[in-house]
Residue, then its C-alpha position, 0 to 999 in steps of 0.5 A: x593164366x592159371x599154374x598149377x604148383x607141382x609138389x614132391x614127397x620127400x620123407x613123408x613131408x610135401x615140399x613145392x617144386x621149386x624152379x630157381x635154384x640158385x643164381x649162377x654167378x660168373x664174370x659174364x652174368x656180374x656184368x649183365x646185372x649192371x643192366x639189370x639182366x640177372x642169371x639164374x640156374x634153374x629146374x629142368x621142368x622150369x619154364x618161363x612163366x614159372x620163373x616169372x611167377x617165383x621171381x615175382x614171389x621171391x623177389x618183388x620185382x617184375x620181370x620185363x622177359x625171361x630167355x632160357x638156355x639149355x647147357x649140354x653136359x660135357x665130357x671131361x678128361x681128369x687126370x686120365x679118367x674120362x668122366x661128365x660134367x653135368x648139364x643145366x638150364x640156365x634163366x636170364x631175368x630182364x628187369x625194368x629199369x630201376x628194378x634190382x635183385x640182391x643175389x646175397 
């Protein structure tokens, strides 16, 4: 299947849209990387065959399936203000097995 790149002007240079931002490290995902389940945040506009294809590039692995979640943004109380944590869409790569990502 054919995808086309989206690309951004930002100040006069054309940058790609990149899907990956970073991978999210928690107590949760270090576990699942054990069984070569990797999570990473990603683009609100990102979709499954997205993150595969840069995976792919980034990484060079092949991913066995990609699960996608969207965290809602909460409200928070900090001291005495009323404020909002943002949302974000989160990936969880299934590698196969022998398959690794160094996250840095």
């Amino acid at each position: 299947m054919y995808m086309k790149k989206e690309t951004k002007e930002v100040k006069g240079q054309v940058k790609e849209n990149i899907q990956i931002i970073r991978p999210r490290i928690t107590e949760k995902a270090s576990l699942q990387s054990e069984v070569n389940a990797y999570t990473f945040i990603v683009d609100r506009n990102a979709t499954k065959l997205s993150i595969i294809a840069e995976i792919k590039a980034k990484h060079k692995v092949s991913p066995v399936k990609v699960n996608i979640t969207n965290l809602p943004r909460k409200t928070v109380n900090i001291r005495g203000k009323i404020g909002t944590k943002a949302g974000i869409k989160k990936a969880i790569v299934f590698l196969k097995k022998g398959d690794t990502i160094k996250l840095a």
